[in-house]
C-alpha positions as CSV (number, residue, x, y, z in Angstrom):
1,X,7.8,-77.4,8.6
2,X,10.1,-75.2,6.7
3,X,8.6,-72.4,4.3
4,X,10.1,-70.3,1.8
5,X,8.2,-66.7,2.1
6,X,7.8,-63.7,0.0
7,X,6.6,-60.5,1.1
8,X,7.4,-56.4,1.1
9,X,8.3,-54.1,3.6
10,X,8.3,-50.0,3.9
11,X,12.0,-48.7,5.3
12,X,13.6,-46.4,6.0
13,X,16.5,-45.2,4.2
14,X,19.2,-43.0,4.7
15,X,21.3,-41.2,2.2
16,X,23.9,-43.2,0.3
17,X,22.4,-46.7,1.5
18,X,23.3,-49.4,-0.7
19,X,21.2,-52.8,-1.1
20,X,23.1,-54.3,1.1
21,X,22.4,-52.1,4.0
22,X,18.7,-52.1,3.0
23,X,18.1,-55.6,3.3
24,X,20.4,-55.8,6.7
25,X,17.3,-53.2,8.1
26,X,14.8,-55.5,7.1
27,X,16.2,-58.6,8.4
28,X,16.7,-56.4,11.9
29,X,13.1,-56.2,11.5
30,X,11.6,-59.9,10.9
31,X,14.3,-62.6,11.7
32,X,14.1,-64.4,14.8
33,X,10.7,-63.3,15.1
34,X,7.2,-65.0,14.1
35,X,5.3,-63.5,11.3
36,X,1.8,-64.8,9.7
37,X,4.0,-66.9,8.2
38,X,6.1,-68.7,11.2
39,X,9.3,-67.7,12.7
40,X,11.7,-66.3,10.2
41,X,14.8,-68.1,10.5
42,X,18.5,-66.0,11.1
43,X,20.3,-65.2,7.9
44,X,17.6,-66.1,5.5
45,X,16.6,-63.0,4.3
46,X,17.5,-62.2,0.6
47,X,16.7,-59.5,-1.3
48,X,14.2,-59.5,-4.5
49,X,13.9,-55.7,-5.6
50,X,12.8,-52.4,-4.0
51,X,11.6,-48.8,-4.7
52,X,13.5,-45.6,-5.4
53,X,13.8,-43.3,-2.3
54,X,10.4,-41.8,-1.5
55,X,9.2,-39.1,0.9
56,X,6.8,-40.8,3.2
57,X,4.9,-36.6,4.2
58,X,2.3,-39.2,6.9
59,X,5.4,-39.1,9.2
60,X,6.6,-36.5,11.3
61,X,8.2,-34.1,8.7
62,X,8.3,-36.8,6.4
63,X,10.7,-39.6,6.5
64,X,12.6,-40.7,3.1
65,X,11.6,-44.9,2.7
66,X,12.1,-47.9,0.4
67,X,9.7,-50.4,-0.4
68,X,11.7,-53.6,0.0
69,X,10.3,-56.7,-1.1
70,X,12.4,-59.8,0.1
71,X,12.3,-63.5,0.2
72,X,13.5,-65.5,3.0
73,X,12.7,-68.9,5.3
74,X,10.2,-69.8,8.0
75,X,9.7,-72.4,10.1
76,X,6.2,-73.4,12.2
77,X,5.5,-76.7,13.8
78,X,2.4,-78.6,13.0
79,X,0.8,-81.0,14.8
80,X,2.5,-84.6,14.2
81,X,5.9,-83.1,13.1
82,X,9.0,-84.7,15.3
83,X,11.7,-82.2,16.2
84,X,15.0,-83.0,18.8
85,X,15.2,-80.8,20.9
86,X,17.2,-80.1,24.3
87,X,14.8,-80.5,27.7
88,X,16.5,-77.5,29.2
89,X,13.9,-77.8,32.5
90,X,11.8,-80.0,34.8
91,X,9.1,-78.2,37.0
92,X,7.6,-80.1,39.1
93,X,6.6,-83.4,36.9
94,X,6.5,-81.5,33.6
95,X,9.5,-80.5,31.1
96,X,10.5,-77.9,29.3
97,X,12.3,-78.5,25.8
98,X,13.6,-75.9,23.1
99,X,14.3,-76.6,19.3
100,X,16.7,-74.7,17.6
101,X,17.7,-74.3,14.1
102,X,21.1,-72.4,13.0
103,X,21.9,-72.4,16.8
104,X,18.9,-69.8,17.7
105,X,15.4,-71.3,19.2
106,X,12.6,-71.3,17.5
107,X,10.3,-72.6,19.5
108,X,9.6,-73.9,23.3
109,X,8.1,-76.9,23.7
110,X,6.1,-78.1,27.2
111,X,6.2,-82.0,28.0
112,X,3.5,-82.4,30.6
113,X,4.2,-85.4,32.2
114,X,0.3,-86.6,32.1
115,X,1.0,-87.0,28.2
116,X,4.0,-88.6,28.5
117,X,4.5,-92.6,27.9
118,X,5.3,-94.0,30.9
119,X,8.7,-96.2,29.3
120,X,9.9,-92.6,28.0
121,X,9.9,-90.4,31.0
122,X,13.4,-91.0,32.1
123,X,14.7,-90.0,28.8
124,X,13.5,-86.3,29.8
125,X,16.5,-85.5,31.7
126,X,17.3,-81.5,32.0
127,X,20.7,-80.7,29.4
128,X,20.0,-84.1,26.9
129,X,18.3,-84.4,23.8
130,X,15.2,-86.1,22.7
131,X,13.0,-86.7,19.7
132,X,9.4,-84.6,20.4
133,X,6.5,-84.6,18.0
134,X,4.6,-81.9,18.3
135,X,0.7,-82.2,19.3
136,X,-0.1,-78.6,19.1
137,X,1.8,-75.5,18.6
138,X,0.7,-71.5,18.2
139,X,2.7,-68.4,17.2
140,X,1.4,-64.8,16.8
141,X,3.2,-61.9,14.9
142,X,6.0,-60.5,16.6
143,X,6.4,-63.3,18.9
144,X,10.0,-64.5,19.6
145,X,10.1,-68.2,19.9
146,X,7.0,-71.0,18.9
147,X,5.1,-72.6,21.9
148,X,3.8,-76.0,21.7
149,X,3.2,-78.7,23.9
150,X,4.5,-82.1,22.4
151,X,5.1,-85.8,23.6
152,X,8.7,-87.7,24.0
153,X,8.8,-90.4,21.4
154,X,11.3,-93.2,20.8
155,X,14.5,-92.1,19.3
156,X,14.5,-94.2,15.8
157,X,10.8,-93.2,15.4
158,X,9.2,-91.0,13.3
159,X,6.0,-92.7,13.0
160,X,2.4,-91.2,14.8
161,X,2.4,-92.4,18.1
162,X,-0.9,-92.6,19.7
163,X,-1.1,-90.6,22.7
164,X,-4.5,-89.4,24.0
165,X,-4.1,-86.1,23.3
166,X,-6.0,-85.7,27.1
167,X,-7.7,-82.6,27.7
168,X,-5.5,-80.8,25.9
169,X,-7.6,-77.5,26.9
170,X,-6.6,-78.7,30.6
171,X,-3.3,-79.4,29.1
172,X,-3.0,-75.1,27.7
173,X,-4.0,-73.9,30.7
174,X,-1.2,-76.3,32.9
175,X,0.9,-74.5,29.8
176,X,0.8,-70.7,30.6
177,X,1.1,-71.6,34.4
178,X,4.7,-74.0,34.0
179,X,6.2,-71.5,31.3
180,X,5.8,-68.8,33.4
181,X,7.8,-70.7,36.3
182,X,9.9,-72.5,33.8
183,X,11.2,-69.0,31.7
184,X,9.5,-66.5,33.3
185,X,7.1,-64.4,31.3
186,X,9.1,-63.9,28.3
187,X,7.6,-66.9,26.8
């Protein structure tokens, strides 16, 4: 669920910038938002090393740049983790549910009701939290939050619940049509 990443990044940089202000521009760049990697978590990013000052002559002029290259920590969501999260939503008979780390969401998770256990659906109340495991999930670069579609499961458990994972192709396209009501289409 969690990842601890490695990568570089071209910057630019301005006269008399220290490390410090370096690596602030690059977390700007990649935290709170999904790279190959998963969503880069707030406040992780840490520097590793980086270039001298180079002109960059491709740009317009040419543009003075660093090479930074940083570490810092992801998060992604595979099928069978278990997350709490707060339902923050009910459309129609489906939920909405966000999990948050470090007080900033990472991801949104639908509950369609279909996939829900019958004992489990009055847990799903709007405001409370609940445990979720996660049945599928998908980011893409640039993205600003996770979106899966998971199932309420008891509380104390952690174990696999078995929940026919029902037409889960019916299930993604119920998906895009409650997010859109539930948040609006900056999902």
């Amino acid at each position: 669920m969690f990842k601890h990443i490695q990568s570089t990044l071209r910057i630019k940089y301005e006269l008399g910038d220290n490390d410090s202000k370096i690596i602030n521009r690059v977390a700007e760049k990649i935290e709170g938002l999904c790279g190959a990697d998963g969503m880069v978590i707030h406040n992780s990013t840490h520097l590793i090393s980086r270039t001298p000052p180079f002109l960059n002559k491709m740009e317009n002029g040419g543009l003075v740049e660093v090479i930074v290259r940083y570490e810092a920590d992801a998060v992604t969501l595979p099928s069978g983790t278990v997350v709490n999260a707060k339902v923050i939503k009910t459309v129609r008979s489906d939920s909405v549910a966000v999990y948050s780390v470090g007080g900033h969401v990472v991801a949104t998770i639908l509950l369609p009701s279909i996939l829900q256990d019958a004992g489990l659906r009055d847990t799903i109340i709007p405001e409370h939290y609940v445990d979720i495991k996660i049945l599928e999930s998908e980011f893409g670069t640039g993205w600003n939050t996770i979106n899966a579609v998971g199932v309420v499961v008891p509380s104390s458990s952690s174990s696999s619940s078995t929940t026919d994972a029902k037409p889960l192709i019916e299930t993604n396209e119920r998906l895009h049509n409650i997010r859109e009501e539930a948040v609006g289409s900056d999902w």
